[in-house]
C-alpha positions in Angstrom: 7.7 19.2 -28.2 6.3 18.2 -24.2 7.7 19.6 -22.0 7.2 17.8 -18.2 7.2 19.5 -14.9 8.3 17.3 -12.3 8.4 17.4 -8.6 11.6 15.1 -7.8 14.9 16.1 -6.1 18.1 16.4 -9.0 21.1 14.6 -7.8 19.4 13.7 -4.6 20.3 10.4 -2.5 17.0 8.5 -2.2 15.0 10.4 0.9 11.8 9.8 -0.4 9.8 10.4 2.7 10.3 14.7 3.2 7.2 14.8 5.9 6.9 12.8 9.3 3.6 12.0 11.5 3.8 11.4 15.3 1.6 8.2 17.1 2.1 9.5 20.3 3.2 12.4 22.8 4.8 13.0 26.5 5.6 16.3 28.3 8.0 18.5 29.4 6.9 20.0 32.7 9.2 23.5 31.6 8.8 24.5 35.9 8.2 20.9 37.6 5.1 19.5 39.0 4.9 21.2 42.0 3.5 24.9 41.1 3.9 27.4 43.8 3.3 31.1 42.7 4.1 31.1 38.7 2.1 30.0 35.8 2.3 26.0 34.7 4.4 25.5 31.7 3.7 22.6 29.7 5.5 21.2 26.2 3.9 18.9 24.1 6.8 16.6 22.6 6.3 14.5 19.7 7.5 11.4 19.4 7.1 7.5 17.6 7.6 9.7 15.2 7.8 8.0 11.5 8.9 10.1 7.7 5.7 9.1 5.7 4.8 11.3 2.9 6.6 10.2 -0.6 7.0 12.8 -3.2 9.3 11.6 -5.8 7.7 11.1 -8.8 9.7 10.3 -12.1 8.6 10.2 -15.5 11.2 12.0 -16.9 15.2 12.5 -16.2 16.2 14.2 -13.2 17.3 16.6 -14.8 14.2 18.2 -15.5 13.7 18.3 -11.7 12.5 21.5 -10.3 12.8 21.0 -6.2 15.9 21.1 -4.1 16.9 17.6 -2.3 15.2 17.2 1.2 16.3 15.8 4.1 14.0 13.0 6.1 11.2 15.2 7.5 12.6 18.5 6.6 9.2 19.6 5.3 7.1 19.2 8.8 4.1 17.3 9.4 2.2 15.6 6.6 -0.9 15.8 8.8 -0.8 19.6 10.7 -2.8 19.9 13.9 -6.5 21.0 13.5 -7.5 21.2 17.1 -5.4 20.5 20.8 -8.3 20.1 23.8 -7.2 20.3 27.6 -9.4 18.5 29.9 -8.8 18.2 33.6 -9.7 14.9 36.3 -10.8 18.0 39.2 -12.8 20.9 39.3 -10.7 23.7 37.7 -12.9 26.5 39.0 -16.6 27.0 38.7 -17.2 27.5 35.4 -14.9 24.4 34.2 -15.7 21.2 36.0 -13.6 18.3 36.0 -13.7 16.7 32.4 -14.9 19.8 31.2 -12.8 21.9 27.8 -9.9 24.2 29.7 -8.7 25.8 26.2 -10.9 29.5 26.9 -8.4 30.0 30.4 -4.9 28.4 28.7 -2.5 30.2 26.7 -0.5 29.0 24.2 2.9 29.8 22.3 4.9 27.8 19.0 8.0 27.7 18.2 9.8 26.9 14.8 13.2 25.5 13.9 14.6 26.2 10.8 17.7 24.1 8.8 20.1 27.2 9.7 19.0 26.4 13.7 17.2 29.9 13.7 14.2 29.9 16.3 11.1 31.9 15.3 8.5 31.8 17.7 5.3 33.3 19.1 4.5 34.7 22.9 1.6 33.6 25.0 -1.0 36.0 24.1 -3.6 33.4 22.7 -5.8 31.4 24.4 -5.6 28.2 23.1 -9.6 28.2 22.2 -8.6 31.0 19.6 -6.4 29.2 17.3 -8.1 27.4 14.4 -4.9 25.2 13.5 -1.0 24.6 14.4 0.9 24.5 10.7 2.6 21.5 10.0 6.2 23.6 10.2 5.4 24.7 14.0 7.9 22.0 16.1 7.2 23.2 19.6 3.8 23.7 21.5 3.6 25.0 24.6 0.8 25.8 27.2 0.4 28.0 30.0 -1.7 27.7 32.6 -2.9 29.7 35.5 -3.9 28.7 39.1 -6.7 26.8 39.4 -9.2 28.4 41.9 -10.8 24.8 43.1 -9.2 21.5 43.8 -5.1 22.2 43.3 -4.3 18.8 42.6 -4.7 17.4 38.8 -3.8 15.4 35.9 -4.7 16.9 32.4 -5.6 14.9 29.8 -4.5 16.3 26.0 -6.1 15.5 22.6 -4.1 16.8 19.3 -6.3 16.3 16.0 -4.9 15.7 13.3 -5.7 16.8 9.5 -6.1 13.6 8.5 -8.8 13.3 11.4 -6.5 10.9 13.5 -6.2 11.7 17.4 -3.2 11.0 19.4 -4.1 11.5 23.7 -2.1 11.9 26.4 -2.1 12.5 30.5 0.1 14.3 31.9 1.6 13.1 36.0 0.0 14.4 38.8 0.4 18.7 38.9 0.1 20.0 42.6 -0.7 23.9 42.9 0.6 24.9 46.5 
């Protein structure tokens, strides 16, 4: 006698699609535009975001089904975030010139949503230069950036590369320091 072990959902209405990828990003500017003696606060917010991944897969009954039903994207990315480089159009300071990698001066915290609503997240204590990957559960990114010491006027350009070796780019509006 054979017995099968399956990955498919018992019972399950037909979600076939438990991951999503995003195609593009905007920001949440968490203290404006207009900086005047605090830290920039910047959200990366996915979005044309699509469920992609299918993992039903049937030979047998249901019955023999080992995984609990998920919901459209409950599972997190398909593709999780190798790399996230911050470029600016100005001079930062003297060591990073306009077009020039930010991530050594920028800090960085995630946060996670589970199904219950709980919130687990991290504090900004890394730069972002130190992180090797974001995990395809983490649903919130946020950067933090300090004063720039040169021109005060800029607009940052982000790159977020995926697993799959896609790249999705964004620039942010126009961020004054006073």
């Amino acid at each position: 006698m054979i017995i099968g072990t399956l990955v498919s959902c018992y019972n399950c209405p037909d979600v076939p699609y438990p991951y999503y990828d995003f195609k593009t990003f905007s920001f949440q500017y968490k203290n404006g535009t207009s900086i005047s003696n605090q830290p920039f606060l910047l959200s990366i917010i996915e979005s044309d975001i699509e469920n992609v991944a299918q993992t039903r897969f049937e030979l047998f009954s249901s019955s023999y089904a080992l995984e609990k039903c998920e919901e459209n994207g409950e599972r997190g990315r398909k593709y999780y975030i190798t790399d996230i480089q911050v470029v600016s159009n100005n001079d930062w300071d003297s060591e990073h010139l306009a077009g020039s990698l930010l991530n050594d001066i920028i800090l960085y915290e995630t946060i996670t949503r589970s199904n219950t609503g709980a919130i687990n997240g991290s504090v900004f204590s890394e730069a972002l230069s130190e992180t090797t990957f974001f995990p395809n559960d983490v649903g919130e990114i946020n950067l933090k950036f300090g004063t720039p010491s040169l021109t005060k006027t800029h607009e940052l350009t982000i790159l977020a590369i995926k697993s799959n070796k896609d790249s999705v780019s964004a620039t942010t509006q126009r961020i004054v320091w006073e």
